[in-house]
N, C-alpha and C positions, 0 to 999 in steps of 0.2 A: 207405499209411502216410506219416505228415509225412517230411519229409525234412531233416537236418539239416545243417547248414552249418561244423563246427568245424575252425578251422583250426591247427596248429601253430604258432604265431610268437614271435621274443622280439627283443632289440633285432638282433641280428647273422642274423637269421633261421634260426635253430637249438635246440637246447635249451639253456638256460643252468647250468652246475655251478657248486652253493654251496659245496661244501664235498667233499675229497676224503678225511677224517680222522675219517670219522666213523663210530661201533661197526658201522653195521649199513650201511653201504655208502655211498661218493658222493651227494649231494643234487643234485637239478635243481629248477630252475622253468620250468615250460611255461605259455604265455598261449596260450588257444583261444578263440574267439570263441563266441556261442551269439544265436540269434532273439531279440530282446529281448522278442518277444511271449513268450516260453517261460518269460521269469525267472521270473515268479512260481511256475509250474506244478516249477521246479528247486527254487526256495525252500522252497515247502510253507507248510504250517499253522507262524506263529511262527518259520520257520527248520529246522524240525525236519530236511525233508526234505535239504537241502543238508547239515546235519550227518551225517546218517545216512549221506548220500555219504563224507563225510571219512572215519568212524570203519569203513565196512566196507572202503574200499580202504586204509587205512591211512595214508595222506599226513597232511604234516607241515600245509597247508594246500590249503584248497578254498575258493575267495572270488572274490568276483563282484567285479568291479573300475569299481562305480559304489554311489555313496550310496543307501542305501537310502531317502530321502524325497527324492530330487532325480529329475525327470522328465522331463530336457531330452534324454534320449537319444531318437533314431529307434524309434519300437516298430516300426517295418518293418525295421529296419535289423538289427547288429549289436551285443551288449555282448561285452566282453574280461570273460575269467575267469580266476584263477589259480590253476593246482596247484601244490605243493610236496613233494618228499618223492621217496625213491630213484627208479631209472626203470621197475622194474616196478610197483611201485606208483602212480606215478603213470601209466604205460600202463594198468594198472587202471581206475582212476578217470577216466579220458577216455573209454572203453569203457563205464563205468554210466553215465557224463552222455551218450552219445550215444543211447544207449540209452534213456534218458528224456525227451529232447529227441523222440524217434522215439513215444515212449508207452509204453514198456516199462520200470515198476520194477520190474519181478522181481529184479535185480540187488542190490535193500538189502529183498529178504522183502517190499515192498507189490505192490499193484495199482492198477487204474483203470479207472472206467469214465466213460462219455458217456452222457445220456439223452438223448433231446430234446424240448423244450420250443415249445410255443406261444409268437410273438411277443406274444400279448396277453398273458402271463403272465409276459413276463420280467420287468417290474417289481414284479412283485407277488412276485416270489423275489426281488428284489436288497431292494427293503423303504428308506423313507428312508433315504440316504447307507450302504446295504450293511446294516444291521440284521437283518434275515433272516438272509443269506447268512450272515453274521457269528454269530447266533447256532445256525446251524444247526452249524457248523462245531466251534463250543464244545462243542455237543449231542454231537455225533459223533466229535468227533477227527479229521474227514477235510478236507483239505485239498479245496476248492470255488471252482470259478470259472465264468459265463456267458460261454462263447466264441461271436461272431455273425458270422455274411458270409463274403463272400472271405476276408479276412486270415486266417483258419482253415480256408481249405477249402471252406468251406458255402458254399450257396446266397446269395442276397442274398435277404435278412427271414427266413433260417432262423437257428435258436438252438440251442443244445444246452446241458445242464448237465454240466461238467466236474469229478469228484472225484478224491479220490488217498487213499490210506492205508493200514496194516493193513486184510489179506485181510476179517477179522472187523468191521470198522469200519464199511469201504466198502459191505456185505450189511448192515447196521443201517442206515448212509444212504440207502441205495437202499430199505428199505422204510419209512423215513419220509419221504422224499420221493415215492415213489409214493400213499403216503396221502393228505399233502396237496394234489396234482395231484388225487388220487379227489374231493377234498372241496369242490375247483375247480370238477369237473365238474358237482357238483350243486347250483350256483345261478349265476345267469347274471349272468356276468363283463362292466361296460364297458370298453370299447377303447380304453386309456386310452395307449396309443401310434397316436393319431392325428395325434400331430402329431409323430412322430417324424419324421428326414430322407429315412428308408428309403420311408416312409410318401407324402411329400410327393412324393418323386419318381414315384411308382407312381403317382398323382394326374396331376400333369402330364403324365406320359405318355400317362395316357390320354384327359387333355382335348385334347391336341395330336391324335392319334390321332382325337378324335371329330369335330374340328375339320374334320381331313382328308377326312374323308370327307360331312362336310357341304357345302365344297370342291368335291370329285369333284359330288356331287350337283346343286348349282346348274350347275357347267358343263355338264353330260349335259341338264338342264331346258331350259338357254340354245341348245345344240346342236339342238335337238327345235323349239322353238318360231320359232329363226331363218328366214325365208323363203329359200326356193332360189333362185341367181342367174340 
């Protein structure tokens, strides 16, 4: 399972209390950090998902403490998140985000699954600047994302497709996505990431590798043919 990194922190490194007057008990705010490769998948379809965090733990607030069209954050690195709201409820809701961070929404009633995907077909799911993806999403209501490589675990040139949503949704996506992979299968697709990076390395690799051993060969030839002293 991914493993998740959330840390408790606030200025004095503790929890911080807003307010100690108030009907239904004392307020905190707690800052926890989360994978920045992970926001989106916290966010969801439009937001939905992070809300749906708020409203089932009950906190005053649940907000990701970076602009949503600003991209200068580390995606290997960390983003700061904020709860607010009493301290069981906000120990709640650190507990479902960690939990989703990990792949587990059970916590707000969805699920998730992973398929996985040929690299020669990532593109043709993402679709000019996300078009596909984007309208699959609309179709389905499920939150969708093509996660590739290490930085997710995977292999290097492996892909998977990443969904999220209502139980009911996510079994609609999965079979119109399986469709249109069947529809893939039955006419033959060019290999239109041949010039990806992943791509170009596995090339050089192996011309350096062919090179080697062409190498090895002329010296073995050279060795064979040299007269004895």
């Amino acid at each position: 399972p991914i493993q998740s990194s959330l840390i408790n922190a606030s200025v004095s490194g503790g929890h911080v209390a807003l307010s100690a007057f108030e009907p239904d008990g004392p307020k905190e705010e707690r800052i926890i950090e989360i994978p920045a490769r992970k926001k989106s998948h916290l966010v969801g379809l439009r937001g939905q998902t992070i809300e749906l965090v708020q409203r089932t733990a009950g906190v005053l607030k649940c907000h990701i403490m970076v602009e949503r069209d600003k991209y200068e954050y580390d995606k290997d690195g960390q983003i700061p998140l904020q709860v607010c709201g009493t301290r069981d409820r906000v120990e709640n809701c650190v507990q479902i985000i960690e939990r989703i961070i990990a792949g587990d929404y059970s916590g707000i009633g969805h699920t998730c699954h992973v398929m996985p995907v040929e690299q020669s077909r990532v593109n043709y799911l993402r679709g000019d600047r996300w078009q596909v993806i984007n309208y699959l999403k609309d179709l389905t209501g499920c939150y969708m994302d093509v996660i590739q490589g290490p930085p997710y675990g995977l292999a290097r040139g492996e892909a998977q497709l990443f969904m999220t949503g209502p139980v009911e949704r996510v079994a609609r996506a999965r079979a119109i996505i399986d469709t249109m992979l069947s529809n893939m299968d039955k006419i033959e697709m060019p290999d239109i990431n041949i010039d990806a990076p992943w791509r170009r390395d596995e090339e050089a690799a192996k011309k350096k590798l062919e090179e080697e051993e062409r190498e090895k060969r002329k010296t073995k030839r050279w060795r064979r043919s040299s007269p004895s002293p």
